[in-house]
N, C-alpha and C positions, 0 to 999 in steps of 0.2 A: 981158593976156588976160582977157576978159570971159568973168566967170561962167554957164553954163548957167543957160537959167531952168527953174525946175521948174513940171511943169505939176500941175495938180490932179487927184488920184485920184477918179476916180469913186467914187461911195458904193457900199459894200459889205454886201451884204444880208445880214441876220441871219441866223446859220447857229443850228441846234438844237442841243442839249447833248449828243445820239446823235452825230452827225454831227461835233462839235469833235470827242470822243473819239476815232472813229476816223479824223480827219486828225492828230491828233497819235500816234495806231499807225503810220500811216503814214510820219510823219517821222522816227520815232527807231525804227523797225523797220528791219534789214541785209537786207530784200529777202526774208523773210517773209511773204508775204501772203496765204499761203492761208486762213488763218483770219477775217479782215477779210472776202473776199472773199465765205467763205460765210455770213457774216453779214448781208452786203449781198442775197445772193441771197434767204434765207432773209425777210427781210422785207419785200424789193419795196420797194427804196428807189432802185435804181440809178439812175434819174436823178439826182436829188434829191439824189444826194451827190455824180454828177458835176458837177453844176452849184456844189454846193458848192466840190469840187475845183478848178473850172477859176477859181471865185469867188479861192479862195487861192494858185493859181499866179498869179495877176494880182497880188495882193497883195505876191509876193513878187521879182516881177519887178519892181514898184516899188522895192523898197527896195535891188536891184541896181545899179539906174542910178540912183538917190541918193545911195549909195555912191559908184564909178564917177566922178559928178560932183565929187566930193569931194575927189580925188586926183588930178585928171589936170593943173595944174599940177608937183607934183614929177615926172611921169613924160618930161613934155618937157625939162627939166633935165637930167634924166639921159640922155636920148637924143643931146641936145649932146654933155654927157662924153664920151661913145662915140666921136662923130666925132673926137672930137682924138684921142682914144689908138688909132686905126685905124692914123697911118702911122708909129707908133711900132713896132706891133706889124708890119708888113713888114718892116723893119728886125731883127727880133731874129730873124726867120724866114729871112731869108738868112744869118745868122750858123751858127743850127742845123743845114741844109741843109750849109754848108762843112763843121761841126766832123762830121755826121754821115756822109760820103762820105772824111774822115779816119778815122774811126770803119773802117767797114767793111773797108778796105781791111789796118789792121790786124791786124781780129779776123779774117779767113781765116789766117792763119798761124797765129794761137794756137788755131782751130779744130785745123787737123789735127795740132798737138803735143796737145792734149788728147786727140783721139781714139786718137792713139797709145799716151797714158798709158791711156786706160778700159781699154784691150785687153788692156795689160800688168796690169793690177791686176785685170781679169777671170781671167786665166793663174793669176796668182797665187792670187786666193779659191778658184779649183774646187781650184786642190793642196791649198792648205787643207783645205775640204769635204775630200776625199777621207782627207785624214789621219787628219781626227776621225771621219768616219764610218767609218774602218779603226779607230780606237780604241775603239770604241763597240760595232763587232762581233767583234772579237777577244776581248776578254773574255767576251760572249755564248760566243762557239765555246768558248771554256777551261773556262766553266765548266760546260757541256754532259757534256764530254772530264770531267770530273772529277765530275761525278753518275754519267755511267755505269759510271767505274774503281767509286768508292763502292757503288756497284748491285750491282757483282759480288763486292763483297766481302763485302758483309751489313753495310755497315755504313750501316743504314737513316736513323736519325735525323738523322745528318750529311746523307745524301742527302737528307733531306724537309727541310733547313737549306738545302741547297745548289740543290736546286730551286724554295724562298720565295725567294731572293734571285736567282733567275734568272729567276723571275715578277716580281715587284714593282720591284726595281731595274734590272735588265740591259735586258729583252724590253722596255719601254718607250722605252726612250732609242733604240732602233733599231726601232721601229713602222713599220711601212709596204712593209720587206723581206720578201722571199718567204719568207725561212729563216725571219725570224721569224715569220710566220702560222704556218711549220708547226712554231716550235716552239710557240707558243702551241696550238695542238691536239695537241700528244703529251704537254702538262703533263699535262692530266686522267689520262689512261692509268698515268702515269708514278706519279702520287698514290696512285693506285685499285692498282696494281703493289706499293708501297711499305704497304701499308694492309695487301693481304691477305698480304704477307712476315710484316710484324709481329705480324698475329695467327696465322699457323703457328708463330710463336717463341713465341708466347704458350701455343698450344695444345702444344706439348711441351716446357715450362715447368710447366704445371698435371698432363701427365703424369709429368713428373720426381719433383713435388714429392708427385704420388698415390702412385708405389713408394716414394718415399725417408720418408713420414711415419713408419713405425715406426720407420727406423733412426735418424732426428731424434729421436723422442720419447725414444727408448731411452737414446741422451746426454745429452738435456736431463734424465731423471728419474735417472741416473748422477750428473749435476754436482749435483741438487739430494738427490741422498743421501749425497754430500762433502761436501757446503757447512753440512746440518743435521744429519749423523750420527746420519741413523738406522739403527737395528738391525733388521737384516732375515736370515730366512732364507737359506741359501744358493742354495736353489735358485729363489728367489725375487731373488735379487741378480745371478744367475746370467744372463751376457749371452747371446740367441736363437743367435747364432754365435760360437762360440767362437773359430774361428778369424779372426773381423772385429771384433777390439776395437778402439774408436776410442782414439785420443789423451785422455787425461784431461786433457790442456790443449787441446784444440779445442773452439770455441764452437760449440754445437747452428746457432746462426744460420751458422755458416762453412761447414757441410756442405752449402751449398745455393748456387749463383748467383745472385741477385735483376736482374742487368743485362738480360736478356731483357722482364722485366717494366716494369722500369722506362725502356728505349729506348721499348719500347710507349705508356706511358705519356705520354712524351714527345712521341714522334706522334702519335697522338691528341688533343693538346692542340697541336700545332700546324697541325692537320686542321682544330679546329675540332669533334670529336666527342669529347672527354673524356668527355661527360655520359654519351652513348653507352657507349664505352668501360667507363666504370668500373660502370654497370650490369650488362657482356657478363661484365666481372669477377667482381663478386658473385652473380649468379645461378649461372659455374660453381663457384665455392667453395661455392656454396647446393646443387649438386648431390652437389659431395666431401664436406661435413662431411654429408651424409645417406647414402653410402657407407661414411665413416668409423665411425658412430655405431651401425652395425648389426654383430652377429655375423657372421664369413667363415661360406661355406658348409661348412666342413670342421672346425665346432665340436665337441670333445669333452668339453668341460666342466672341463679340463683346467689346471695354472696356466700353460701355456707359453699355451692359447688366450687367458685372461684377460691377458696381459702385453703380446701383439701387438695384442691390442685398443685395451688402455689408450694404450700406447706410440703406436698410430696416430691417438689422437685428439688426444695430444700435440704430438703431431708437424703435426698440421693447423692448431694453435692457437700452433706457435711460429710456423709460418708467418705466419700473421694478425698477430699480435702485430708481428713484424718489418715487415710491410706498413704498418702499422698507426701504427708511430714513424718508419719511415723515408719514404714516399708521400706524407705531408703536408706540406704545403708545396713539394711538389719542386719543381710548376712555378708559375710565378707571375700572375697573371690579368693582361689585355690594360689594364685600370685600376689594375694596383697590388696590389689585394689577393691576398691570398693563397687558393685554392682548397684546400677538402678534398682528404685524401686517397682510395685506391683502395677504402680502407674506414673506418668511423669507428666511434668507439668504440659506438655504438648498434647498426651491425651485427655488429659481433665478439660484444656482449651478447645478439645475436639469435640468433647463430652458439649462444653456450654456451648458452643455453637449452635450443634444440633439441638439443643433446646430453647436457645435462646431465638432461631429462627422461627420455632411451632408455637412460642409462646406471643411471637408478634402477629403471628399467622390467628390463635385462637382469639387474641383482645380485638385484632381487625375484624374478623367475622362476627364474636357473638357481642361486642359493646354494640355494634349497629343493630342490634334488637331488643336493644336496653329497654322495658317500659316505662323509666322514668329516673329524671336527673337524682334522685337520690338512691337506683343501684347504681348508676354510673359514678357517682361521687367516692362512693363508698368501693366500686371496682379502684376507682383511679388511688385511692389513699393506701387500697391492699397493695397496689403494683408498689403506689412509693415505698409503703413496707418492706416489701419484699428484695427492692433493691437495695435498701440501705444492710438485710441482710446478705444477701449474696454478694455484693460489694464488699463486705469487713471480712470475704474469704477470697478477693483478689482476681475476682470479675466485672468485668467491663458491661456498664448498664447503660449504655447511652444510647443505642438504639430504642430502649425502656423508654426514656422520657420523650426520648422523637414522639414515639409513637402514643404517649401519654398529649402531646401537645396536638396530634393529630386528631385525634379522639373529642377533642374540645372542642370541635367546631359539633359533632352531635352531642355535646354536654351542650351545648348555646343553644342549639336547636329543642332541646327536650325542656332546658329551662325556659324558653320564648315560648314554648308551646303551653308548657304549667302553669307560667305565669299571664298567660292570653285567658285560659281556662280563666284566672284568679280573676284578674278585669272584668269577664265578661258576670263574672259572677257578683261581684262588687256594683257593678250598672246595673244590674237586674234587681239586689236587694236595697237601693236607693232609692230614698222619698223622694228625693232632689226636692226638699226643703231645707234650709238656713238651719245649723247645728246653733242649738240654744242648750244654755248651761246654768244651771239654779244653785250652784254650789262652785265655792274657791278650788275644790279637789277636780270635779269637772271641768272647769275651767283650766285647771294646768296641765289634767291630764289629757286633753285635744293640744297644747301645747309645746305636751315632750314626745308630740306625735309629729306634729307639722312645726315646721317655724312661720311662725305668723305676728306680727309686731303690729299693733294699735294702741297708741295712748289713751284716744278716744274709748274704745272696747274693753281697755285695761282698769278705766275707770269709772266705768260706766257702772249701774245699780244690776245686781242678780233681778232676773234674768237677764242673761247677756246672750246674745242673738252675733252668730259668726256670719260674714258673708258667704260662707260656702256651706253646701253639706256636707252629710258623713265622707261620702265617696272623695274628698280630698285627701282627708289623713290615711284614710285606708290605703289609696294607691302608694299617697308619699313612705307607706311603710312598707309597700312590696316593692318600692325602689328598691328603697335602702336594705330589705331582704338581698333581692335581687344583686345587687353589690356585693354583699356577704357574700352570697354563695359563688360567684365569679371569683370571689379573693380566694374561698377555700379550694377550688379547682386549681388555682394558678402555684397556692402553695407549694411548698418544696418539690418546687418542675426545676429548680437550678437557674430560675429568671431573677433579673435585678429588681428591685422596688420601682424602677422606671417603668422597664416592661410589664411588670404586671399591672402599674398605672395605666398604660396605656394599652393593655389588652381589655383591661373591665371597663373603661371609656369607651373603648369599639362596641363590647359586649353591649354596654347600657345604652349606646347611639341605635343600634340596631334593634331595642328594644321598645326605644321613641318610636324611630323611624318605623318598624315594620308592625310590629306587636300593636302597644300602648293605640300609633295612628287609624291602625285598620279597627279596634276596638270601637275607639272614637267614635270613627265616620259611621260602623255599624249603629251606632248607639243612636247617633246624633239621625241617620236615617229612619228609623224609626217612626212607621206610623202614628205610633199610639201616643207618642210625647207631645204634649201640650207647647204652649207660647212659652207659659210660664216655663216649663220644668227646658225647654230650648235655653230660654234665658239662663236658669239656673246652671248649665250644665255649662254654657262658654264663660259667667265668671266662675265656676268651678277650676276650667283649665288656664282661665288667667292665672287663677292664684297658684295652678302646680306649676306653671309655666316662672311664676316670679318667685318660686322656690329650689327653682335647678341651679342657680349659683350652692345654695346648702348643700344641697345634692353633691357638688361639684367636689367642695369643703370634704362632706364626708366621704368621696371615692379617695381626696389624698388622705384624711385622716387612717382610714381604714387600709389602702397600699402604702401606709407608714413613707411618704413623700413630701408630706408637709415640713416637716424638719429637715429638709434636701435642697429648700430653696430654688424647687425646680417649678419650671411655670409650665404649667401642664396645659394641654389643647384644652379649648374651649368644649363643650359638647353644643356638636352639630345639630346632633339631633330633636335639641331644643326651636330648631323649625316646625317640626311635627305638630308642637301645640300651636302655632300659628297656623298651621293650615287645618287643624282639626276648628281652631276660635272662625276663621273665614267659612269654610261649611257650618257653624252652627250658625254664622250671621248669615248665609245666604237661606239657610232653614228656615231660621226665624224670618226674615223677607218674606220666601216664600209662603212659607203657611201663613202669614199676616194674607196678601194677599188672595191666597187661595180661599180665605174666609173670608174675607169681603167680596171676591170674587163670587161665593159661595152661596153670601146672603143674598146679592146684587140680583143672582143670577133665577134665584129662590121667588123672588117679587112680581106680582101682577100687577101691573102699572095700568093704570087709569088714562087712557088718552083720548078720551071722547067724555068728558065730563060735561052734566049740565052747565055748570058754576065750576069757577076754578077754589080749588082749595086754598085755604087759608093756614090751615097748620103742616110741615112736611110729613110726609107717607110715612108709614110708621115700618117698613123694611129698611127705611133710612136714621129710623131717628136707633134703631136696633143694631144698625150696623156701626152709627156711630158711637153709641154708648160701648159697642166692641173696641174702637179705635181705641177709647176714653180709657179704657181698662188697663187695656194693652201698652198703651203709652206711661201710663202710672208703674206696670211691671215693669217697662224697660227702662226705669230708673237707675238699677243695679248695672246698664252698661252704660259705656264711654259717652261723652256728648255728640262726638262724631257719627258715634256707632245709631245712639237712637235717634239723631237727625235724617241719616241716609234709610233707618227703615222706615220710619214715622212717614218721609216725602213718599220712599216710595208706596206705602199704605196710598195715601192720598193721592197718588198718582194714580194706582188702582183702581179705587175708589171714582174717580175720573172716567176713567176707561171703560168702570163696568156704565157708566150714564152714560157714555157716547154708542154701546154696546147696546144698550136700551132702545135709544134713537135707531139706531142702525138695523134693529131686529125685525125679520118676518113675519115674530109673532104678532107684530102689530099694523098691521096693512092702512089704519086711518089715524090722523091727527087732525084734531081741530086746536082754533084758537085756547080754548079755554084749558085744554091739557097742556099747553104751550107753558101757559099762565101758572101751572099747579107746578110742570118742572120747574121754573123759573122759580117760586116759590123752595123747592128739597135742593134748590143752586144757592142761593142766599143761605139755608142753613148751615150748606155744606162748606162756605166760605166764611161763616159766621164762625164753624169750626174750628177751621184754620186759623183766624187770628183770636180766639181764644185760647191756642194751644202755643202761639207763636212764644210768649214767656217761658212756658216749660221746657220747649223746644224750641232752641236760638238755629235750628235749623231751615224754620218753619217763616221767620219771618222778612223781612226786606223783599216780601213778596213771594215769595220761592215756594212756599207751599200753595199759594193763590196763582201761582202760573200754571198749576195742573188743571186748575177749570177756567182758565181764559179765553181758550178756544171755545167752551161751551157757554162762557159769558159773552162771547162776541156772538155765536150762533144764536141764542137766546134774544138777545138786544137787537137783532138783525130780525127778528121775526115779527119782535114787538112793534120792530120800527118801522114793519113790513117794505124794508132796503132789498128786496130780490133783485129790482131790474141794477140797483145802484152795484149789488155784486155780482152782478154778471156782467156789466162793465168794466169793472175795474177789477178782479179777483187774480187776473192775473198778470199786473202793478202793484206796486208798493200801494197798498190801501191801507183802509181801517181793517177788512176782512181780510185781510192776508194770510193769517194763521189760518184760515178755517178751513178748511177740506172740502173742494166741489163734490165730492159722492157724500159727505153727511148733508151737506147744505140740499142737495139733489133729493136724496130721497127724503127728507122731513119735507121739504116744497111738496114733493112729487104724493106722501100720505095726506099733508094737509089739502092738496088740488081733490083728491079721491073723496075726503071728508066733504068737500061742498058739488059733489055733482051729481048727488042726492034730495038735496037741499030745497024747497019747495017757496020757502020763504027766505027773502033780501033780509039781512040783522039791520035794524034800522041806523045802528052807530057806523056803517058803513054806508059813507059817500055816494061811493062810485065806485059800485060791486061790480059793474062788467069791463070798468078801467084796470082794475086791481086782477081780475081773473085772466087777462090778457098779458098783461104782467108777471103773475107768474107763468105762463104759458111760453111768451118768450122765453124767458129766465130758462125755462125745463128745456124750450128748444135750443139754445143757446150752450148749456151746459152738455146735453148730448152729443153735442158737434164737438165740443170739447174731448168729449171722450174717446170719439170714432176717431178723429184727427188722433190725438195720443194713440188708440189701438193701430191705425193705420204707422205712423212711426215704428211702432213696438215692431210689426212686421216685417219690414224695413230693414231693420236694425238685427233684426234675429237671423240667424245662418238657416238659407234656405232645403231643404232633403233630399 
């Protein structure tokens, strides 16, 4: 076969480099050409590239049929082949045609055996289906039937178990059933059903637990006053109902059911509202412990009110405490972890604040209207109860005892007051006569009261005669009361054996000092109290005064210090009895005096007698048998003691005769009155050195220098020495001591007495030498005086 000739391509005209560009977008563009297009439009080229165009479809239709040309010898080759395998191929076509009309006639029988089996194996799968789809909803129905059993029995949690696994696993597996659409719409209800059951158990749960706190707390602070033995009042131990005492082996936490709280708990954490939940929780225990924390309306101030108090805050706090260790952890989070409990320990701390602030708040207000140191005693030993319970659940009580120690100063103050009471009562029912004892048992028994040591006394014959009376032992036993009950206040406040030493030594100094003192002095002031019973009362306080060392003994014995080798302050307040012994010694002076004064003042003195008397005036011989008495009682004091009142008696005694002299009431003196004084001066000096043995105070003159001055005036008149002291009275004389205005006016009564006078007394001389003499004298002494007043004015700041 001869080759195609190929002819020659016309030349092809030079296309521009715009133009190549977009015939070659056009070749390898998939039919794209809107972009080309408005490029073309855009520059007014359209011809110009069609003709381009049609330039390189020519081009390429060339090299079509060059190709083409190229291969068309193998193609007739091949179309030979064909021809021979044509009647090859009729041949295998009649063979297929046979085997396929063998074919057919077969498969219609095994057609309708199979259709028979589909049928049969169709029967079968729907029994099937139906089986499973009866197994799949029967469990459904069962467990329907057994949330509502559960429903009516209360027992919720199960039921909110039994209706998750009837939502998530059951209700699925049979989706698309009528029953179950509608159970899938009564779940919610069912939920919402089960949610607000839960919290009706919840809410009388937190009622249960509001009545029963006190009886809670009341056990819990019973087992924690077994456990620490401590000593408590009786009626402070003393359970609210006597007839509801609990078990001493029942645990405060068993008095209570926590299963309501905690099914709750569980539901709500499988709700999905724990968080919820455990908020709805503690807001209301945030409302009960501010219930708890406050006084009932029916407060008396009482220890039964203070006990139901305490007990009920107890009782809210074992509560908590038990939520507290047993809530956490209970249920377990959806990852594993484990979630807080219904409270944690941050709010239980929240919890005791707020109560531990109103409970310092109530002991500050209502102990300051305690009416008396034994409810305060009995408050202070409940609070310490109450700490050492609440403390063994992991609370902090030290603001407790602050405020316990605060409190102390009106626990001092209601014991100084009871015991002032006791004093004054003690003064009042006393003989203030000397305790006398007729028997060995009396006798010891005033001894295991006071400590008082006499050999003398110890062996002396029944009856035995104490120097003091009843009112010694008595007080010396509301000391040591007193004492006691300072120790049992200080008790378990968490002080050392030192400081409680040292606080019941303040206590007992300010007892001297303020109390016992003012007692005293009331006592000792005292109108109605005799010499005698004065006497009695300051060696009374000698001898408590020389018992305050024992005192002292039993403040260490009793603050358990003695065996510490510690040397404890002295007590101060053993001054007290020195200044109460100086007021009854200035009493005693006074009232001596004031009855001499008394009688002195009582007597109508004779100053114009016919005859001078011979025996003294019987106001004096009265007043001194008074001295005589009185001196004899004041044996029972010091020698010093009845020296200084004895003088000053007789210095008194002194005073009221110069008082005598000096008085208006008596405007005249004659000689013979002169003579009758002089006569009640000798006995009264007669006195003095009769008594100067008994009284070593009395004698080397010292009680005779209180009428020397009127031994000198006296002897000055006898000696009738007027003009010689008014010469000399003021120099160093014989008259020195005397006094120009007593000396003046006895002159100036006895000049009065003679200018009446009708008759000269014949044992006088030289009656108109002697009248002129004392006339001098009176003139002389007046000049005295006007010169002095003249001075005084002088001297004084003028207005």
């Amino acid at each position: 076969m001869e080759e195609p000739k190929t002819s020659v391509s016309p030349q092809i005209p030079p296309v521009s480099s715009h133009h190549e560009h977009l015939l070659h977008e056009v070749e390898s563009s998939d039919g794209q050409l809107g972009a080309i297009l408005r490029t073309l439009y855009d520059s007014e080229e359209q011809d110009m590239f069609l003709e381009s165009l049609a330039s390189r479809v020519r081009g390429h239709e060339k090299d079509i049929e060059r190709m083409c040309n190229k291969n068309y010898q193998g193609f007739i080759e091949s179309v030979s082949e064909l021809l021979k395998v044509k009647s090859d191929a009729h041949k295998l076509k009649r063979k297929i045609q046979s085997a396929n009309h063998i074919i057919q006639e077969t498969g219609q029988e095994l057609m309708r055996s199979a259709e028979e089996l589909h049928h049969s194996r169709q029967v079968q799968k729907n029994i099937v289906a139906t089986v499973e789809t009866l197994s799949l909803c029967i469990p459904v129905l069962e467990q329907y039937c057994k949330l509502n059993e559960q429903m009516e029995q209360r027992h919720y949690y199960s039921a909110l178990k039994t209706l998750e696994q009837l939502e998530h696993t059951l209700l699925p597996r049979v989706r698309g059933y009528i029953f179950s659409d509608l159970l899938n719409q009564e779940i919610p209800k069912l939920r919402k059903s089960i949610q607000d059951q839960s919290k009706a158990e919840l809410t009388d749960f937190l009622t249960s637990v509001r009545e029963k706190s006190e009886f809670i707390g009341e056990v819990a602070m019973h087992q924690t006053q077994r456990h620490s033995k401590l000593e408590l009042a009786q009626d402070v131990m003393e359970h609210l109902d006597p007839s509801n005492k609990p078990d001493p082996d029942v645990c405060a936490q068993d008095l209570i059911d926590f299963s309501p709280v905690y099914r709750c708990l569980h539901i709500h954490s499988v709700l999905g509202k724990r968080d919820q939940f455990t908020e709805d929780y503690r807001n209301q225990r945030r409302r009960q412990v501010r219930l708890a924390i406050k006084p009932h309306g029916a407060w008396k101030g009482q220890i039964t009110d203070y006990k139901r108090y305490f007990y009920g805050i107890v009782g809210f706090f074992v509560v908590e405490d038990t939520m507290l260790h047993t809530s956490q952890n209970l249920v377990s989070h959806k990852g594993g972890e484990d979630e807080p409990g219904l409270v944690t320990r941050k709010i239980v701390h929240e919890f005791w604040q707020m109560a531990l602030s109103e409970v310092l708040a109530v002991l500050r207000n209502n102990c300051n209207y305690c009416p008396n140191y034994h409810l305060l005693l009995k408050i202070k030993q409940l609070v310490v109860w109450f700490c050492h319970t609440i403390r063994g659940y992991g609370f902090e009580v030290e603001k407790l005892y602050e405020v316990l120690l605060e409190i102390r100063d009106q626990y001092d103050d209601l014991l100084m007051k009871a015991w002032g009471d006791s004093f004054t009562q003690i003064f009042d029912s006393d003989d203030y006569n000397p305790i006398q004892v007729c028997t060995d048992d009396q006798y010891h028994g005033v001894l295991e009261v006071f400590p008082y040591q006499n050999l003398h006394l110890a062996h002396a014959p029944f009856p035995k005669n104490f120097p003091f009376s009843g009112m010694v032992p008595q007080v010396f036993r509301q000391l040591k009361l007193f004492v006691l009950n300072c120790t049992f206040y200080a008790d378990k406040l968490n002080l050392s054996q030192t400081e409680i030493n040292d606080r019941v030594r303040k206590s007992v100094n300010l007892l001297l000092n303020r109390v016992l003192s003012s007692c005293l002095s009331k006592l000792i002031n005292k109108e109605r109290l005799t010499i005698f019973q004065l006497v009695q009362i300051w060696v009374n306080i000698y001898h408590i005064e020389q018992a305050c060392p024992d005192l002292e003994q039993y403040i260490m014995i009793v603050t358990k210090t003695e065996s510490e080798g510690i040397t404890a302050a002295r007590l101060y307040g053993v001054s007290a009895f020195k200044d109460a012994r100086q007021i009854a010694e200035h009493q005693i002076g006074n009232r001596l005096t004031m009855k001499v004064t008394e009688v002195m003042e009582g007597a109508d003195y004779e100053w114009m007698p016919k005859e001078p008397m011979t025996q003294p005036s019987d106001y004096l011989e009265d007043c001194l048998r008074f001295l005589d008495t009185t001196i004899s009682t004041l044996s029972l004091l010091p020698e010093s003691l009845v020296g200084a009142v004895s003088t000053k008696a007789v210095r008194s005694l002194a005073t009221s005769m110069e008082n005598i002299i000096l008085s208006d009431k008596y405007p005249k003196v004659n000689m013979e009155g002169i003579k009758s004084f002089n006569v009640d001066l000798k006995h009264c000096e007669a006195f003095v050195r009769s008594h100067s043995l008994q009284v070593p105070a009395l004698q080397d003159s010292e009680g005779l220098a209180a009428f020397a001055m009127l031994r000198k005036l006296v002897d000055m008149f006898l000696a009738e020495q007027w003009l010689t002291y008014a010469n000399t009275y003021r120099s160093s004389s014989e008259y020195a001591d005397v006094p120009p205005k007593i000396v003046y006016t006895l002159l100036y009564k006895l000049r009065q007495s003679e200018k009446k006078k009708k008759k000269i007394p014949i044992h006088i001389k030289n009656p108109i030498k002697k009248k002129d003499e004392k006339k001098l004298c009176l003139i002389k002494l007046r000049e005295y005086f006007e010169e002095k007043e003249a001075v005084h004015r002088l001297r004084s700041p003028t207005v």
